[in-house]
C-alpha positions in Angstrom: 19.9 -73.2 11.4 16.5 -73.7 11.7 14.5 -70.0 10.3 11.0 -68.7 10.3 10.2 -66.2 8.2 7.0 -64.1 9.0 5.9 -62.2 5.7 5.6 -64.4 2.3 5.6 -61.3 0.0 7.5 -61.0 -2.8 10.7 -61.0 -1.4 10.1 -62.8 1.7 8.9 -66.0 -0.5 12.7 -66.3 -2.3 14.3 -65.7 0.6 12.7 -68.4 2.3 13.6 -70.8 -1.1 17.1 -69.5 -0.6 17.2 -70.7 3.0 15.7 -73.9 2.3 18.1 -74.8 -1.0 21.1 -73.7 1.2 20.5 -76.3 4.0 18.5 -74.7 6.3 15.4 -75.9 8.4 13.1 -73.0 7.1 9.4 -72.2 8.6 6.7 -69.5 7.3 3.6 -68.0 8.0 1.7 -65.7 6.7 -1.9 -64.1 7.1 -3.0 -64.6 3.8 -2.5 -68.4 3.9 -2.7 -69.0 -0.1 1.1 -67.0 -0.5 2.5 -69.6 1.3 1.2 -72.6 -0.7 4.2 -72.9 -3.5 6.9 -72.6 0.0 4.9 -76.0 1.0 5.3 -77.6 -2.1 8.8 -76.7 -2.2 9.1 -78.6 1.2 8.8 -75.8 3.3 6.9 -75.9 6.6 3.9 -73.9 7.1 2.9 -72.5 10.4 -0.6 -71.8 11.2 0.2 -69.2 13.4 3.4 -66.5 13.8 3.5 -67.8 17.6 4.2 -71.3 16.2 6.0 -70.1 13.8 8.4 -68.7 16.4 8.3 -71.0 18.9 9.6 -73.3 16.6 12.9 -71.6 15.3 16.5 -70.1 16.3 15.8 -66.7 14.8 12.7 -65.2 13.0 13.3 -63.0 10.0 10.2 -60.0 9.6 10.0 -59.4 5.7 6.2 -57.5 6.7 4.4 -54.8 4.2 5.2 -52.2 7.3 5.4 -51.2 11.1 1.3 -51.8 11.3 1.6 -55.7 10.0 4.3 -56.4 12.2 2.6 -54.9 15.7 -0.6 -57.2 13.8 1.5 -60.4 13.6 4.2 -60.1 16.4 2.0 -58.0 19.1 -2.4 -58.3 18.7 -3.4 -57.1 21.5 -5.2 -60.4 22.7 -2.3 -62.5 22.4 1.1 -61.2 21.8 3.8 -64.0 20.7 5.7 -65.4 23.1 9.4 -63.7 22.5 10.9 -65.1 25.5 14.7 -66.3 24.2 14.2 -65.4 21.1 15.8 -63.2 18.2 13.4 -61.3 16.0 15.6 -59.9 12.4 13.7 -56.9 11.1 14.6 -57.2 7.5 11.4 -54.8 6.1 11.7 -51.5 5.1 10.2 -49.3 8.4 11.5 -46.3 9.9 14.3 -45.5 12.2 11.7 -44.7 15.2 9.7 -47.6 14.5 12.5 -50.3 14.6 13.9 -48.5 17.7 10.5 -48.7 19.2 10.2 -52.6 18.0 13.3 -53.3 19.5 12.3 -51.9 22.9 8.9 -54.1 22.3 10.9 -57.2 21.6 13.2 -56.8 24.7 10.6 -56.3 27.1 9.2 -59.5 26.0 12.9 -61.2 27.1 13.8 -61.2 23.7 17.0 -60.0 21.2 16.0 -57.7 18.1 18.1 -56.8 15.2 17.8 -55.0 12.3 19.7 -55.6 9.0 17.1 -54.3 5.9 18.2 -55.3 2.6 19.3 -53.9 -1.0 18.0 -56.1 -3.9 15.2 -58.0 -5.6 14.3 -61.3 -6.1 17.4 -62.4 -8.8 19.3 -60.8 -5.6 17.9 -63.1 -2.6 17.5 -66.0 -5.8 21.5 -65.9 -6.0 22.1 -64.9 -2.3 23.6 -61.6 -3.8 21.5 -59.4 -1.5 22.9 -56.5 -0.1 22.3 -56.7 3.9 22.9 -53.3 6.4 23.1 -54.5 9.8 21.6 -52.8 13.3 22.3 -53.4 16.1 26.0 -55.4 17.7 28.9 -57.1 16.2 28.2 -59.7 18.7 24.5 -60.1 17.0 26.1 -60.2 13.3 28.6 -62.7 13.9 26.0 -64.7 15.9 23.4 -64.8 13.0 26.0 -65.0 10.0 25.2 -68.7 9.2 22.2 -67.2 8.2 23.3 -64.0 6.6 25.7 -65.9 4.5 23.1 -67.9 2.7 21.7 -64.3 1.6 24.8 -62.2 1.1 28.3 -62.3 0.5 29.3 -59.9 3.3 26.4 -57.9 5.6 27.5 -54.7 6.4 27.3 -53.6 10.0 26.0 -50.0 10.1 25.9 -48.5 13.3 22.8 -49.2 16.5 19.4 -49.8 16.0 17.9 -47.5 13.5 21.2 -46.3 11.6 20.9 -49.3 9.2 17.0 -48.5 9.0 17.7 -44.8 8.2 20.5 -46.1 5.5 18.0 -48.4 4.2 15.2 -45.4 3.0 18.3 -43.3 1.9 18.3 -45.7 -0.7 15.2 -46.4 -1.5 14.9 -42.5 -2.1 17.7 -42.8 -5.1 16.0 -45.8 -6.2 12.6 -43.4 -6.7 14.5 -40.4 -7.7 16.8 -42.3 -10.4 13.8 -44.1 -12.0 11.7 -41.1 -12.6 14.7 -39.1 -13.3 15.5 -41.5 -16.2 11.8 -41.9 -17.3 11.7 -37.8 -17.7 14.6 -38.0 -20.1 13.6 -41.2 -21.7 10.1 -39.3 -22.6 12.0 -37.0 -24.3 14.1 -38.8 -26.8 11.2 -40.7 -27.8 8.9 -37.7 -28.3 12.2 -36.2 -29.9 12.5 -38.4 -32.6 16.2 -39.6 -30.9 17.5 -43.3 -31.2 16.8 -44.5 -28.1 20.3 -46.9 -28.5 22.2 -43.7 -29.3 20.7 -42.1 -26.2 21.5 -45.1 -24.6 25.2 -45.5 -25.8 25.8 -41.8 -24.9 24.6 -42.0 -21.4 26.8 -45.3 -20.8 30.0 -43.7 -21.3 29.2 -40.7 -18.8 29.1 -40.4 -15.6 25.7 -40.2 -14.9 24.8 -43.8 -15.7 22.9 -46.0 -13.4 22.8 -49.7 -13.9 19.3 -49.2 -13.0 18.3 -47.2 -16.1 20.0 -50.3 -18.4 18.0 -53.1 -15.5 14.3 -51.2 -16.1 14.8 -49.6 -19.8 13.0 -52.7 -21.4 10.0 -52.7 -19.0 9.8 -48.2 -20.1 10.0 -48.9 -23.8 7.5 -51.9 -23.8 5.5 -50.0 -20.8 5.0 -53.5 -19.3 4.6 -53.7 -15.5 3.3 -57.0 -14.6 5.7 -59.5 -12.5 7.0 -56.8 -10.3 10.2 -57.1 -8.4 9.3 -54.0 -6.5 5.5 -52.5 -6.6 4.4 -49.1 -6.9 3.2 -48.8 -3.2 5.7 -50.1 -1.3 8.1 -47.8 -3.0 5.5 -44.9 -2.2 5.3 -46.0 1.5 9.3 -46.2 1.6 9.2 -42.7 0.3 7.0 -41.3 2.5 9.0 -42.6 5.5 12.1 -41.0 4.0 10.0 -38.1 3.5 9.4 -38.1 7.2 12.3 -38.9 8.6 14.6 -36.1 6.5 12.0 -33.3 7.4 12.8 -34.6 11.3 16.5 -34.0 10.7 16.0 -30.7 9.0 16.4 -31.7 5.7 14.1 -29.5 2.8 12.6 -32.3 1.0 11.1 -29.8 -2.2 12.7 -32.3 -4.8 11.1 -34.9 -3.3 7.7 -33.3 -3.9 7.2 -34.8 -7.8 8.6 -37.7 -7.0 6.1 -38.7 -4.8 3.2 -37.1 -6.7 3.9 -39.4 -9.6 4.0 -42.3 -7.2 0.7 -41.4 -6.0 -0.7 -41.1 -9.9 0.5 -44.3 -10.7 -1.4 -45.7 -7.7 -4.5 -43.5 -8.3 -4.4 -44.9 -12.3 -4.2 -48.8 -11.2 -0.8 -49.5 -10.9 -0.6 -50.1 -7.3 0.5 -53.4 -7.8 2.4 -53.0 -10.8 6.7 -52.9 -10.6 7.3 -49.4 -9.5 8.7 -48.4 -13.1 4.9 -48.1 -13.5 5.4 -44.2 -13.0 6.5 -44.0 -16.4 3.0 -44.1 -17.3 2.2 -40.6 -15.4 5.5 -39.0 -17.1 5.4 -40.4 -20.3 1.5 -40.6 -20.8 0.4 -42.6 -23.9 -1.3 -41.0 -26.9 
């Protein structure tokens, strides 16, 4: 199918490989023109605009920092893009009243919206093992699934617009609250004098393993942070809309409290940019 993908981030740049490798006619564009050199030399065409980009494609997959860069690519208020006939994917991490909002945006301008946010990192979308929550119809998965397929095994339809968004920060919370979890009690056997291996060993035959304690345990012990596959602030900006979102639903968000202040330390000491395991550093300072 032919793809554009507006947002060459991280994630949006090996997704757009993994289209492109799996036979698809893939198109970018992104504001910061540089990201989206390597996608050209890979063969990859480069839009100069995200109206271009569109015009040009079946469906247009939004993998955007947050709700404010997609109103700035898909809606400037000088010249929004064209979305006549066309189907916009919100894959991005935004709230559940923001993608409800976008899709009400997207249909007045004649278009389809759908969201299906994903689980996973860049081995993930490199393998096509990504784990995609669907919003929106059955009519609409089964529609984009030639797509989808070249991503995931099986995308998982989760309910109308916004369910799959409000799934989507219900993970990224456990994602925050696992890693600093697991960097408290990793502090402690080092400053314990405890075989980190024994620890290790221990915690693998109960039940309160995580695969991601095993998956970021070499980035703690060597406290290296560079080549994220997730930074520090987008996990604090995904917090902070679960954050928001919970307190809506009357949910008391206390625990959540830490959590986010060590997110904002990490940030505040220059790991903005640095794989969210970064937070170990505010936990676990060095001597």
């Amino acid at each position: 199918m032919r793809v554009t993908i507006l947002g060459i981030g991280l994630l949006g740049r090996a997704v757009a490989e993994r289209l492109h490798d799996s036979g698809h006619a893939v198109t970018v564009y992104n504001r910061t023109a540089s990201k989206t050199d390597p996608l050209r030399a890979h063969g990859i065409t480069v839009a100069a605009t995200a109206a271009e980009a569109v015009a040009s494609t079946d469906c247009t997959l939004l993998y955007l920092t947050d709700a404010a860069a997609i109103h700035a690519v898909l809606f400037p208020p000088a010249a929004p893009v064209d979305l006549r006939s066309r189907t916009i994917i919100q894959m991005g991490t935004i709230s559940p009243d923001e993608s409800r909002a976008f899709q009400r945006s997207v249909s007045a301008g004649g278009g389809d919206y759908f969201e299906a946010p994903v689980l996973g990192s860049l081995a993930e979308a490199k393998a096509g093992t990504l784990i995609i929550m669907g919003g929106g119809t059955a009519d609409q998965l089964r529609r984009w699934e030639p797509v989808f397929s070249s991503l995931t095994p099986a995308p998982f339809l989760i309910g109308p617009i916004g369910q799959a968004a409000a799934l989507k920060l219900a993970l990224n919370h456990l994602i925050a609250a696992e890693l600093s979890a697991f960097a408290l009690s990793l502090g402690l056997i080092q400053r314990a004098g405890i075989s980190v291996d024994q620890f290790m060993t221990i915690l693998k035959s109960s039940a309160l393993f995580a695969p991601a304690f095993e998956k970021k345990l070499p980035r703690l012990l060597a406290r290296q942070y560079d080549k994220p596959n997730f930074p520090t602030s987008h996990l604090l900006k995904d917090v902070n809309l679960f954050a928001d979102d919970a307190r809506h639903h009357g949910l008391n968000i206390a625990g959540l409290t830490g959590v986010r202040a060590l997110l904002e330390h990490a940030i505040q000491t220059g790991q903005r940019d640095a794989d969210y395991s970064a937070l170990f550093e505010s936990i676990n300072p060095r001597d």
